[in-house]
C-alpha positions as CSV (number, residue, x, y, z in Angstrom):
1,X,39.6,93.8,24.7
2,X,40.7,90.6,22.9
3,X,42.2,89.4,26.0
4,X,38.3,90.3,27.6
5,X,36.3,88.0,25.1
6,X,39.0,85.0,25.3
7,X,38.7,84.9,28.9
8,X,34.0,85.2,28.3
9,X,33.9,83.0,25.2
10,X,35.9,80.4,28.2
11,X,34.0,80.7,30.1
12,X,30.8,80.6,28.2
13,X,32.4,76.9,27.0
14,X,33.3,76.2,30.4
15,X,29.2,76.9,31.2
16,X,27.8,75.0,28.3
17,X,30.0,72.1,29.4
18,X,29.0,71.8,32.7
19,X,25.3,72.5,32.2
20,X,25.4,69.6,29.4
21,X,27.0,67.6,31.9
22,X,24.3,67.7,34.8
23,X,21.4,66.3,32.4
24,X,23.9,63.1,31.6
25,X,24.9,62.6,35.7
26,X,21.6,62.9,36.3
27,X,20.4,60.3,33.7
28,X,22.6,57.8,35.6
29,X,21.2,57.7,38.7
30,X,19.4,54.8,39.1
31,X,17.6,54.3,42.4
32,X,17.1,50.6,43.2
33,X,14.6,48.9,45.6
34,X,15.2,45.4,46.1
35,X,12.0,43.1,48.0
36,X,13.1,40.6,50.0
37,X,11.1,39.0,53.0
38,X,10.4,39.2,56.6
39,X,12.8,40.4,58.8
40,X,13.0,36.9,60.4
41,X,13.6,34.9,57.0
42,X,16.7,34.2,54.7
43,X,15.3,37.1,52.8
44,X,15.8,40.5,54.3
45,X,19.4,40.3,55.1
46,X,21.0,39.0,51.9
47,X,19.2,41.8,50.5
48,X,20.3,43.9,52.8
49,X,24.2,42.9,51.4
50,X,23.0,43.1,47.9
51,X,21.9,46.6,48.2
52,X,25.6,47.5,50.2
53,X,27.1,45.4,46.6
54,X,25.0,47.4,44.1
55,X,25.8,51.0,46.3
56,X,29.9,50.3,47.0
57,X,30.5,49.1,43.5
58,X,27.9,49.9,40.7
59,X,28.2,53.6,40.2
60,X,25.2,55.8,40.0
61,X,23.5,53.4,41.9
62,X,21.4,54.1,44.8
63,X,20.1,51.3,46.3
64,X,17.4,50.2,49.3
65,X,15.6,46.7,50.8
66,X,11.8,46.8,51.7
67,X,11.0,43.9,53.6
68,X,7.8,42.1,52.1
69,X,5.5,39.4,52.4
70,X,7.8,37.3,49.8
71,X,7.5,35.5,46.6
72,X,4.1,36.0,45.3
73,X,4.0,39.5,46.8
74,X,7.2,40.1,45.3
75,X,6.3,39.0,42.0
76,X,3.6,41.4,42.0
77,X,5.8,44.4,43.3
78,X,8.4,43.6,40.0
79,X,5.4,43.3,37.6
80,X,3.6,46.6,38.8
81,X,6.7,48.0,38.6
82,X,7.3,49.2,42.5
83,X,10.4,47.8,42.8
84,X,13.5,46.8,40.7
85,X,14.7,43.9,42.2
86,X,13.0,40.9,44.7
87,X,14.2,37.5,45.9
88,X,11.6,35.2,45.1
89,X,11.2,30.9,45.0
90,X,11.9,29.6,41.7
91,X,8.3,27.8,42.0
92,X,6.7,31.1,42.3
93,X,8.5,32.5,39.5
94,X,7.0,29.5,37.4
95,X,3.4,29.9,38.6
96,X,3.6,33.7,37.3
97,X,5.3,32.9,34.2
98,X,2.6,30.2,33.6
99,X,-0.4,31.6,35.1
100,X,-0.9,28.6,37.0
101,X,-1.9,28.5,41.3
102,X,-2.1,32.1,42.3
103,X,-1.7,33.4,39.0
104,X,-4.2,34.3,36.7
105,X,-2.5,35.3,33.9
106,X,0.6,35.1,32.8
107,X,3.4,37.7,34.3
108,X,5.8,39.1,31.5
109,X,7.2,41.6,32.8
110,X,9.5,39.6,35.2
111,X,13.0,37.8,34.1
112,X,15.9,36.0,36.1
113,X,18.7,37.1,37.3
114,X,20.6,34.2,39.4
115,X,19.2,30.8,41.6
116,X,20.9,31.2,44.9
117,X,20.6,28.7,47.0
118,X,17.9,25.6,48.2
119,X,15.4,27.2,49.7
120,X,13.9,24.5,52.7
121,X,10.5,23.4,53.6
122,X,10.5,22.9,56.9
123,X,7.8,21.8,59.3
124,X,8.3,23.0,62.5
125,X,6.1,21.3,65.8
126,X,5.8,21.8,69.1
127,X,7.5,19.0,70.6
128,X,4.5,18.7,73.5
129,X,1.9,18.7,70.2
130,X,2.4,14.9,69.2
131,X,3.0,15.5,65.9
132,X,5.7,13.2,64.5
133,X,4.7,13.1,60.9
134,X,2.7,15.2,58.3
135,X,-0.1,12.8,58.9
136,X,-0.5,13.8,62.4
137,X,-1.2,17.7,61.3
138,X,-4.5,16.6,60.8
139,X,-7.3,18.7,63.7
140,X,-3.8,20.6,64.7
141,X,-3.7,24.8,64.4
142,X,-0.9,25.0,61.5
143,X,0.9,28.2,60.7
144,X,0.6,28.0,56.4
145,X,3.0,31.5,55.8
146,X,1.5,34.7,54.7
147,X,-1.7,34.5,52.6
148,X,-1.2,34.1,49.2
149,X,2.9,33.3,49.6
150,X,5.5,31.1,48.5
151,X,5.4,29.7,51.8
152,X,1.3,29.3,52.0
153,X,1.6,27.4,48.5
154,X,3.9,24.8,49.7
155,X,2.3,24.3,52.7
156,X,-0.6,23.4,50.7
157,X,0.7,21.4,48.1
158,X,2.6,19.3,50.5
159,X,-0.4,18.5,52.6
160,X,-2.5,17.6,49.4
161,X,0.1,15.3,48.6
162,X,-0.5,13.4,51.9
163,X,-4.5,14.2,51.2
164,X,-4.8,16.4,53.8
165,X,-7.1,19.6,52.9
166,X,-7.3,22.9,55.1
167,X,-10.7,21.5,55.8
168,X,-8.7,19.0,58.1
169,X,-6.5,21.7,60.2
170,X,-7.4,24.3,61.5
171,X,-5.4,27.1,59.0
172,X,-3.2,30.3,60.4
173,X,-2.0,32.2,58.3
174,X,0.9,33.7,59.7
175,X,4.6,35.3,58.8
176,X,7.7,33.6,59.6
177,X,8.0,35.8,62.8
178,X,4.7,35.8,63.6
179,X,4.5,32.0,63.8
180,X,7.9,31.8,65.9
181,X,6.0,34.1,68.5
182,X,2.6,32.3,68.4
183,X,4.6,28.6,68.6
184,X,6.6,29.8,71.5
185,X,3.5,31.0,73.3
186,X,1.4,27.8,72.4
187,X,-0.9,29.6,70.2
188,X,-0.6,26.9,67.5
189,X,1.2,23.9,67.1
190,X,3.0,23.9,64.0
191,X,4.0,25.9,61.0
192,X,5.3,25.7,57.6
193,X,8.9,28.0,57.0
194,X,10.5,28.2,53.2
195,X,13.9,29.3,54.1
196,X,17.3,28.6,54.1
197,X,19.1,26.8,56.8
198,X,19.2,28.0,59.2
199,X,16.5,30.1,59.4
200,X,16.3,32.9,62.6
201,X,12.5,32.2,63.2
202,X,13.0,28.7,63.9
203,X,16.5,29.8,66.2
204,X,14.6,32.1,68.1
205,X,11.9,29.1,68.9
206,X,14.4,26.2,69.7
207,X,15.7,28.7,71.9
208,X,13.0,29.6,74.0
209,X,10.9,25.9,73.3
210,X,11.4,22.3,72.5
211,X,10.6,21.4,68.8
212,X,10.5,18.6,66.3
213,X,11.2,19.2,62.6
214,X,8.3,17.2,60.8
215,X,9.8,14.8,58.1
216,X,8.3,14.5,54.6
217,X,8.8,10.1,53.6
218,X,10.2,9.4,50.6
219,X,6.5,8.4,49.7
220,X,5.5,11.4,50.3
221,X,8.0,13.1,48.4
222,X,7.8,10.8,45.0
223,X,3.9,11.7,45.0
224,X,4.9,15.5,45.7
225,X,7.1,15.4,42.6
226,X,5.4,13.5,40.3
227,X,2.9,16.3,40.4
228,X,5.6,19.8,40.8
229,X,9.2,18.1,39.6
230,X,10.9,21.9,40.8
231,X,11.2,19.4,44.5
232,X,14.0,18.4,45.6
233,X,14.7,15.9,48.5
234,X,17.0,17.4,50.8
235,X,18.1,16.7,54.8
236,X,17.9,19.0,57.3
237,X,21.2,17.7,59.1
238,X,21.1,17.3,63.4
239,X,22.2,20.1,65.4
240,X,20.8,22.7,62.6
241,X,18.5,24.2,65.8
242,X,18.7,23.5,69.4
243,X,16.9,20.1,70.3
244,X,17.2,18.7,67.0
245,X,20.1,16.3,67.0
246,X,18.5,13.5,64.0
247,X,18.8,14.4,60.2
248,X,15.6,15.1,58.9
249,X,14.4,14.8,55.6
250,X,12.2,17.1,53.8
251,X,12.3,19.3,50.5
252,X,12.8,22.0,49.0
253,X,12.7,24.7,46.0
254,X,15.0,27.5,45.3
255,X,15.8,31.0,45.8
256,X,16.7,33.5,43.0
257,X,17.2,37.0,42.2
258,X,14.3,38.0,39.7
259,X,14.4,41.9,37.9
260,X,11.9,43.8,35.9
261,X,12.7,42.9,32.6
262,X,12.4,46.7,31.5
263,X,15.6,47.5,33.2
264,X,18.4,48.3,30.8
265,X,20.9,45.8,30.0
266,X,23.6,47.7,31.2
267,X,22.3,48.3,34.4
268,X,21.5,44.6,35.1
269,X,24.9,43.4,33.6
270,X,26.5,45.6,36.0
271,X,24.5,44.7,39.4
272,X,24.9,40.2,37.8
273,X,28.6,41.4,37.9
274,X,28.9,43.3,41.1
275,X,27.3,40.8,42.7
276,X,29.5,37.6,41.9
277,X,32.9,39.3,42.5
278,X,31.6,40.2,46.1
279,X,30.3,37.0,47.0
280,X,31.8,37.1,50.6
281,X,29.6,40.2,51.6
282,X,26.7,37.4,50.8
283,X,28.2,34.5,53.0
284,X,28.6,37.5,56.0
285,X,25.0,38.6,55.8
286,X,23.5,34.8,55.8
287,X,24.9,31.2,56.0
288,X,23.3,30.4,52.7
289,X,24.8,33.3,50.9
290,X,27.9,30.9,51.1
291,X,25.9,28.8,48.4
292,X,25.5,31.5,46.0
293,X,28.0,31.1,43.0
294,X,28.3,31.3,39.2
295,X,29.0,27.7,39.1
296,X,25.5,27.4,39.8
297,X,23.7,30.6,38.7
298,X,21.4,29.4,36.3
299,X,20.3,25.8,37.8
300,X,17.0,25.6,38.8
301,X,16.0,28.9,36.6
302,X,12.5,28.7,36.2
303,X,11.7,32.0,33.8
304,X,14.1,33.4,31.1
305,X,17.0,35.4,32.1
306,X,17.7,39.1,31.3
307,X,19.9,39.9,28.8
308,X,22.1,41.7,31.1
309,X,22.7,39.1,33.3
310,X,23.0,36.8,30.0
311,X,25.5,38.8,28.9
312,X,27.8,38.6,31.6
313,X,27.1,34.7,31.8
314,X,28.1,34.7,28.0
315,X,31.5,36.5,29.2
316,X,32.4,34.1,31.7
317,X,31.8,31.1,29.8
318,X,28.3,29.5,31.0
């Protein structure tokens, strides 16, 4: 009989254990959905090897990529809470934190994890539509990026620079792979990407069609910045796509890794730290996920950063 209840009250422990346990397993699970882009863009696949990071080496992670319509629409999916994670322009992230452009109020509810790379403006033409500089755009069908996006608010800031309104073109608003299709089958005649180089909307057009890449002067960039100093001057160098063999100078803003700021520190310090120490994985999915690194992590960040990902800065000496 005594031998009976050792054997039940063991088991009875061995029970309570295990049912205790499946509460706390459960409590760890955190499911993950990271916005990035179009399919087309820089976007969607460096996502797509962030969420193979967070799901290979952040435990109790389960993590997934929506593609999007980008920043702005990003932005809104973090502060509405449908997603966890979005790449968004560092320009973007300022508008929301400052209720300035497309931004009404201010957006709180959004913090920084890591800048990632330059993201490019480039101005993509037909190279049958004449247009050799952003002058020229003027009475020409321009793709201006999704409404409402990073993209779109570029486009439009660049024109006002060179007093150009979308009174004085005639205005598509189109995605990155939407615009590659339309330029290719001469539906317009040139189009504004924000991407990192290169970017596979404009490959897929220089492949199929001859283009120009539009160069922003150095006028025309010291009257963009006196007005949104986040621009940078950067060169598109020859041979980036088919047909282009010159350098071209444009500019350009940058891309980060934005988080809800209700995520728990834990959790974020984790996916910061999962994330630097499997850098390659980035550099495989896209060419410019060879310019992410911790050397660099916080230039360029526009909003504060969340205290998990400050944390593991803290650790590593930033």
């Amino acid at each position: 009989m005594t031998q009976y209840r050792w054997h039940a009250a063991a088991l009875v422990v061995f029970l309570a254990a295990f049912m205790a346990g499946v509460p706390t397993v459960a409590a760890q699970q955190h499911f993950i959905s990271i916005a990035t882009g179009g399919t087309a863009g820089t976007y969607y696949p460096l996502g797509g090897a962030l969420g193979e990071i967070y799901n290979q080496h952040v435990p109790g992670v389960n993590a997934s990529v929506q593609a999007t319509g980008a920043s702005v629409a990003n932005i809104n999916m973090l502060a509405q809470g449908q997603v966890e994670l979005a790449l968004i322009q560092n320009d973007i992230a300022y508008y929301a934190a400052n209720a300035q452009e497309m931004f009404q109020r201010p957006v709180t509810a959004v913090q920084g994890i890591a800048t990632l790379y330059p993201e490019v403006i480039q101005i993509i033409a037909r190279a049958d539509a004449g247009i050799r500089s952003i002058e020229d755009l003027r009475g020409k069908r321009v793709a201006v990026g999704d409404a409402g996006s990073g993209t779109e608010a570029n486009a439009r800031q660049i024109l006002g620079a060179a007093g150009i309104t979308y009174n004085d073109i005639s205005v598509r608003y189109l995605s990155f792979a939407e615009a590659s299709s339309n330029l290719r089958d001469g539906h317009i005649d040139a189009a504004f990407v924000t991407a990192g180089l290169p970017t596979a909307a404009i490959q897929d057009i220089a492949a199929q069609r001859a283009i120009t890449l539009v160069p922003v002067s150095d006028e025309l960039v010291a009257r963009l910045q006196e007005e949104y100093p986040f621009y940078t001057q950067v060169v598109v160098p020859g041979g980036t796509y088919r047909g282009v063999d010159q350098d071209v100078q444009t500019v350009a803003v940058k891309a980060m890794l934005a988080v809800r700021a209700d995520l728990p520190e834990d959790l974020v310090y984790n996916l910061t730290k999962a994330m630097f120490e499997n850098l390659p994985r980035l550099a495989q999915a896209h060419a410019r996920g060879g310019d992410v690194s911790l050397e660099t992590a916080l230039d360029g960040m526009s909003i504060p950063v969340h205290p998990g990902a400050a944390r593991y800065y803290a650790e590593a000496g930033l």
